[in-house]
C-alpha positions as CSV (number, residue, x, y, z in Angstrom):
1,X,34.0,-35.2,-67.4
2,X,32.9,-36.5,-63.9
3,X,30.0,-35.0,-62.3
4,X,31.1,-35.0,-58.7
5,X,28.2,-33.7,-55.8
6,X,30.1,-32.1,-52.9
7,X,27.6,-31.8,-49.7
8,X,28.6,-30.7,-46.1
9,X,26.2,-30.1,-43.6
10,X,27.3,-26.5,-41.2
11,X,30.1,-28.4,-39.0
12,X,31.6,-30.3,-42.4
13,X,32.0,-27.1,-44.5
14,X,35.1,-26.0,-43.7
15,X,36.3,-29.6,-44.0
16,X,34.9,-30.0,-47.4
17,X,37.0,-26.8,-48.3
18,X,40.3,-28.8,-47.0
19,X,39.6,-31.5,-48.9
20,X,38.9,-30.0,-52.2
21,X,42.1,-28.0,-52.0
22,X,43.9,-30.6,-51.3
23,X,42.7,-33.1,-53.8
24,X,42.5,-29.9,-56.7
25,X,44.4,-31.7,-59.1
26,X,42.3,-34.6,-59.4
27,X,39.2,-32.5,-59.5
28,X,40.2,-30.1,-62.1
29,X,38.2,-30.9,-64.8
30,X,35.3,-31.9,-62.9
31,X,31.8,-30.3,-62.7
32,X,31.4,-30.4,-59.2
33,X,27.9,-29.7,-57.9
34,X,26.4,-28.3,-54.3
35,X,23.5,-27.9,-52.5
36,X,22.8,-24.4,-51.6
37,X,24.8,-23.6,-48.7
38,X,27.4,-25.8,-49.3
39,X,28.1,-24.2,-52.9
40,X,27.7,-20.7,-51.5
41,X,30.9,-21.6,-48.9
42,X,33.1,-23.5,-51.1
43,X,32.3,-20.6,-53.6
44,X,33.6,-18.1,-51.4
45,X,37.1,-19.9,-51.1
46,X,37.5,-19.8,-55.0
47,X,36.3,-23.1,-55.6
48,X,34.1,-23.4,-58.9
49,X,31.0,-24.8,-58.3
50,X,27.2,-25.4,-60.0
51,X,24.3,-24.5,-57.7
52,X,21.4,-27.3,-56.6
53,X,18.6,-26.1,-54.4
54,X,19.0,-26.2,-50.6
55,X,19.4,-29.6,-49.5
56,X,16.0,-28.9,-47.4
57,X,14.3,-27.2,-49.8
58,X,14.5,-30.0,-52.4
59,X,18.4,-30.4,-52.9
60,X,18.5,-33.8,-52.1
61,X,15.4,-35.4,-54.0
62,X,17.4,-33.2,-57.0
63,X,20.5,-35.2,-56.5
64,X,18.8,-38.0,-55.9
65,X,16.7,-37.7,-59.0
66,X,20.4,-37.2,-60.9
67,X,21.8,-40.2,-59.8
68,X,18.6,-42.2,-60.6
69,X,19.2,-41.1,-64.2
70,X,23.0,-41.6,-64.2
71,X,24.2,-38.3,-63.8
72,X,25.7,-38.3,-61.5
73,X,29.6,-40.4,-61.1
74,X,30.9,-39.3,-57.1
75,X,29.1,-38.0,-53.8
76,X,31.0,-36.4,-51.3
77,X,28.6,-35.8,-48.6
78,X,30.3,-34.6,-45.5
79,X,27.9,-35.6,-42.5
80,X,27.3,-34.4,-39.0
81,X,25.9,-38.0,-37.7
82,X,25.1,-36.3,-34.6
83,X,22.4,-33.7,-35.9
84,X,19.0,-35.0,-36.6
85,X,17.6,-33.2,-39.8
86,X,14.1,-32.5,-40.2
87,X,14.9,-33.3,-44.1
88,X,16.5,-37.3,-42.3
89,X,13.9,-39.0,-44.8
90,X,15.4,-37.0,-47.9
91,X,19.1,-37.6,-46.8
92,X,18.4,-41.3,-46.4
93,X,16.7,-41.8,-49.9
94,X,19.9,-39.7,-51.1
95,X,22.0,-42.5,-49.5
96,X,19.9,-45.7,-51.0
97,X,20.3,-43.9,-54.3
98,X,24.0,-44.4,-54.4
99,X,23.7,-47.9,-53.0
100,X,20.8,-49.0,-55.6
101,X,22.5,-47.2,-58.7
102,X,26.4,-47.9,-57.7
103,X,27.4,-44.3,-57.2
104,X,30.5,-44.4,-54.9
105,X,29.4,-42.4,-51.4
106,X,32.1,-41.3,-49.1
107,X,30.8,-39.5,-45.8
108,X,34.2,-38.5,-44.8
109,X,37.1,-37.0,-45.4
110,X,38.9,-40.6,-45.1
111,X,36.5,-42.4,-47.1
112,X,36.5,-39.5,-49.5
113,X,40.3,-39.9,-49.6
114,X,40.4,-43.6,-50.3
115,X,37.3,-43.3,-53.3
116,X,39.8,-40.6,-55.1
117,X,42.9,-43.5,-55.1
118,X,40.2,-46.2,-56.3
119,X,39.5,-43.9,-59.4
120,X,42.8,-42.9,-60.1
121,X,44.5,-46.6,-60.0
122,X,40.8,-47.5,-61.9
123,X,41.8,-44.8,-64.6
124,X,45.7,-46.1,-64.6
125,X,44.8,-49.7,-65.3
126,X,42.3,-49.1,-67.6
127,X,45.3,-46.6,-69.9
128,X,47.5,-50.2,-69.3
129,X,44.5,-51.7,-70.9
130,X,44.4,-49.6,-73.8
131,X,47.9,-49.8,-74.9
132,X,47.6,-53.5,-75.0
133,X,49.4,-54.1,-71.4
């Protein structure tokens, strides 16, 4: 099972929804995992999510602590670029977390797009593999 984080700061929400219903069939099966507000909306729009602590009050250094210890396989982390958060320092230490400890990061819904076809052609060669092709 994949543990996938799905964060979207206020602007991003609703685009986070989007994507997650669209892309439903590759994420059934997945434990997907939110920062407070961001599980509380996709929540409401029937999505099945596991609660982490606001992303200010401590969400992030909790992800980021999860994907220090391997936890954690796929961030989604819908960003407003243009809003300065007072949390900046956390988000950024989220960010070199990924980099340092090879967690694929997509920021958008594009990127988010593209990381989803890299794991599924990933997961189809490595079947080939198995069955000796």
């Amino acid at each position: 099972m994949k543990n996938i984080v799905i964060i979207a700061h206020d602007p991003k929400k609703v685009e986070m929804v989007k994507f997650l219903q669209d892309h439903a069939e590759w994420i059934r099966g997945a434990n997907l995992l939110a920062t407070g507000r961001t599980a509380e909306f996709v929540e409401k729009e029937g999505i099945d999510v596991t609660h982490l602590s606001p992303g200010k009050s401590g969400g992030y250094i909790e992800i980021r602590d999860m994907i220090e210890k391997g936890e954690i396989d796929i961030v989604f982390f819908f960003r407003e670029h243009i809003e300065n958060q007072p949390h900046h320092e956390d988000i950024k230490r989220l960010l070199e977390a990924c980099n340092l400890n090879n967690v694929p990061l997509a920021t958008n819904f594009a990127s988010a797009e593209l990381l989803i076809l890299g794991f599924i052609t990933k997961e189809a060669t490595e079947r080939k593999r198995q069955k000796g092709f």
